[in-house]
Rosetta silent file (secondary structure, phi, psi, omega in degrees, C-alpha in Angstrom):
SEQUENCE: XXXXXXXXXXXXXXXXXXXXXXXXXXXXXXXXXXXXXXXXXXXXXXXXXXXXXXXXXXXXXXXXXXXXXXXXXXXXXXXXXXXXXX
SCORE:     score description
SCORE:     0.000 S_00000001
   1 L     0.000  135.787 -160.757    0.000    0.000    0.000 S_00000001
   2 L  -101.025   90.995 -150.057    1.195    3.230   -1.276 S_00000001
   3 L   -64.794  177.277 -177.381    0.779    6.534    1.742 S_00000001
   4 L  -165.130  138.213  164.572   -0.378    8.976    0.251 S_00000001
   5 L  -130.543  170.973  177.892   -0.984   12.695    1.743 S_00000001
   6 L   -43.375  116.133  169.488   -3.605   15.315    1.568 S_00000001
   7 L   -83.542   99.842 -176.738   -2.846   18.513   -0.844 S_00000001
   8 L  -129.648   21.023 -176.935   -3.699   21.166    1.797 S_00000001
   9 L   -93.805  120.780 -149.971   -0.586   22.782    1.877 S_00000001
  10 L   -62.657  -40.852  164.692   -1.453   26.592    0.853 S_00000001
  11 L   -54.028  -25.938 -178.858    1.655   26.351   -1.869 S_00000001
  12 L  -124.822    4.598  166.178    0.494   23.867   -3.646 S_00000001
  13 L   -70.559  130.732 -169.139   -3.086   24.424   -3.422 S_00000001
  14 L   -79.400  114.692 -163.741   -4.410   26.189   -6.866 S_00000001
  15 L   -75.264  164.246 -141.583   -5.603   29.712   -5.716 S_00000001
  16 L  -124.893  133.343  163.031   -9.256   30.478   -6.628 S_00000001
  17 L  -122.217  127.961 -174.815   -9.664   33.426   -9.190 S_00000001
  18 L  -116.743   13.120  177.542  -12.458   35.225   -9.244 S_00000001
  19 L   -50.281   -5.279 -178.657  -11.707   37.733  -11.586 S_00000001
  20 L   -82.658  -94.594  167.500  -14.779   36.376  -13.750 S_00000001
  21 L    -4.779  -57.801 -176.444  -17.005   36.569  -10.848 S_00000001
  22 L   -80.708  -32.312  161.516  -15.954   39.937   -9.807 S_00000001
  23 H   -71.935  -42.508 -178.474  -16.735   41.170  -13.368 S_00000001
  24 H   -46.849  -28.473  177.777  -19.879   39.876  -13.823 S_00000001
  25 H   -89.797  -84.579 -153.637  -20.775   41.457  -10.325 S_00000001
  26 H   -58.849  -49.590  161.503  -19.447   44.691  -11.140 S_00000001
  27 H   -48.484  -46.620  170.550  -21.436   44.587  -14.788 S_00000001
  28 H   -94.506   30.667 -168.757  -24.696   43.873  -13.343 S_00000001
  29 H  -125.564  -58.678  170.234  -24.359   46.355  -10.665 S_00000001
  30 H   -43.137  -44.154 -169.350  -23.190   49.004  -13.350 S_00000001
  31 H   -61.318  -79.911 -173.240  -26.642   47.601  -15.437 S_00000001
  32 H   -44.284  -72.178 -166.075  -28.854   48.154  -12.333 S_00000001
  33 H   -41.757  -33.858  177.731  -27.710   51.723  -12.194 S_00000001
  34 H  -102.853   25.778  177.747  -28.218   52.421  -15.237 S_00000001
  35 H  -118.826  -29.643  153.459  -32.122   50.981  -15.425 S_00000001
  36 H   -19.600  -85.251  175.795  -32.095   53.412  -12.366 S_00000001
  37 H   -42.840  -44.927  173.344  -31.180   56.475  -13.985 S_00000001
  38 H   -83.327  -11.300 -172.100  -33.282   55.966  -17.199 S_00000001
  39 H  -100.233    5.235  162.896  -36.520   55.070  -15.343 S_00000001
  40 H   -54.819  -55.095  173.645  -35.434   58.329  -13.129 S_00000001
  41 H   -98.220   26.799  146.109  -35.284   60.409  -16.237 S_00000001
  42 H   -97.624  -22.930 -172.976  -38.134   59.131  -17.724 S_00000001
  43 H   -77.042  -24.971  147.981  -40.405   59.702  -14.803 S_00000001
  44 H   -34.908  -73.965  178.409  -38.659   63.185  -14.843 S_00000001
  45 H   -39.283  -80.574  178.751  -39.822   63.973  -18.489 S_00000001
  46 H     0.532  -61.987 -178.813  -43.230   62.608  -17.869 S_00000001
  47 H   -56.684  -35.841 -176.212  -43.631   64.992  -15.053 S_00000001
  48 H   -80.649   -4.770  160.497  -42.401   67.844  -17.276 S_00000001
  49 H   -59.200  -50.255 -172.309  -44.735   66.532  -19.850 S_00000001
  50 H   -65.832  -57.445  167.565  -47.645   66.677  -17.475 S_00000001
  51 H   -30.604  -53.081  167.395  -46.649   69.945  -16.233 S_00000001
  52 H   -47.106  -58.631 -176.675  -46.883   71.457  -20.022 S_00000001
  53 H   -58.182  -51.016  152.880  -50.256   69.983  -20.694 S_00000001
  54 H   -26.124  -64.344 -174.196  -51.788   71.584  -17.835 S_00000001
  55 H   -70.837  -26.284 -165.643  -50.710   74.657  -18.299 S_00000001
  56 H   -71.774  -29.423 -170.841  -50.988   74.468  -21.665 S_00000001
  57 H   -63.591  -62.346 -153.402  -54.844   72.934  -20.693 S_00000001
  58 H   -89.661   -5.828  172.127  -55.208   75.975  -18.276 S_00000001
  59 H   -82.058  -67.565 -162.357  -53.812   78.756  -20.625 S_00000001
  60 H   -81.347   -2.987  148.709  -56.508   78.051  -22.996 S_00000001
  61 L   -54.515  -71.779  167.574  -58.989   77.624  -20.217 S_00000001
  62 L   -55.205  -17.497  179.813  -58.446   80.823  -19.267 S_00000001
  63 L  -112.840   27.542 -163.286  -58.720   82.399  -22.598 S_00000001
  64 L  -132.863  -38.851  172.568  -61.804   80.329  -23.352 S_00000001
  65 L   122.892   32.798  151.958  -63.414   82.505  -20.524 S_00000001
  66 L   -76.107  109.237 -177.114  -62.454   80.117  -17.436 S_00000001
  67 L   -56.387  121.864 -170.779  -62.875   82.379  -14.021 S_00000001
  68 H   -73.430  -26.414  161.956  -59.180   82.297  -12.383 S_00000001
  69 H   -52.448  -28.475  171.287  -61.078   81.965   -8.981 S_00000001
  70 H   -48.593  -70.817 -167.327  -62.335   78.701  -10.009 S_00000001
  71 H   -71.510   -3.921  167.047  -58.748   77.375  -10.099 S_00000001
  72 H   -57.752  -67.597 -165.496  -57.458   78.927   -6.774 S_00000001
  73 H   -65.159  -11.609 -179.845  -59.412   76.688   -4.575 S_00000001
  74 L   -91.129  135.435  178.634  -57.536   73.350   -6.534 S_00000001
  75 L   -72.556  -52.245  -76.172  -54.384   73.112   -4.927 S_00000001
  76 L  -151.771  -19.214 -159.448  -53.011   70.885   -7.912 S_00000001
  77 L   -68.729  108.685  163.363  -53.619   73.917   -9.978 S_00000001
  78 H   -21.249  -74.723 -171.311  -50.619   75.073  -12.679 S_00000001
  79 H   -49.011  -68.178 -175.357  -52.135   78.680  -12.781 S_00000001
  80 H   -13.846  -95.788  175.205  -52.848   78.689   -9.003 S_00000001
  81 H   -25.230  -30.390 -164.485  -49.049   78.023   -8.405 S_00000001
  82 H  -102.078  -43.012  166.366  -47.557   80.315  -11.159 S_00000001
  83 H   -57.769  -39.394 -166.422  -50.224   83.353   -9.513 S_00000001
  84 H   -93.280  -65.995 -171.664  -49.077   82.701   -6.087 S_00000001
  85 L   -59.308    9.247  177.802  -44.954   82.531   -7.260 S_00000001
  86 L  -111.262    0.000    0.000  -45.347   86.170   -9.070 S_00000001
């Protein structure tokens, strides 16, 4: 019978590289951030979409012969907000 011993000795053990690993982690990390950012600045636009249409809604409301007291009492109001910052 032939002894035989265990390779546990740190020299001759084959060191684990993870240099795969650590990209792949670093890629989809990069990824998430950047499904972040775009559904950030689309929900941005949106708003600044919504924001147009109103006023643009509440411009011609007003020139259509819509009473600006009417739209005071809505908090939510474009005009409201743009009368109260001047």
């Amino acid at each position: 019978m032939i002894k035989t011993y265990p390779r546990s000795l740190p020299s001759l053990v084959r060191r684990e590289d993870t240099v795969r690993k650590d990209a792949r982690e670093r890629r989809k990390q990069r990824k998430e951030e950047e499904k972040l950012k775009k559904k950030e600045e689309i929900r941005r636009l949106k708003s600044l979409k919504m924001k147009e249409l109103r006023a643009k809604l509440e411009r011609i409301g007003y020139e259509g012969g819509k009473d600006v007291d009417e739209s005071e009492g809505n908090p939510h109001s474009i005009l409201s907000i743009t009368l109260l910052a001047v």
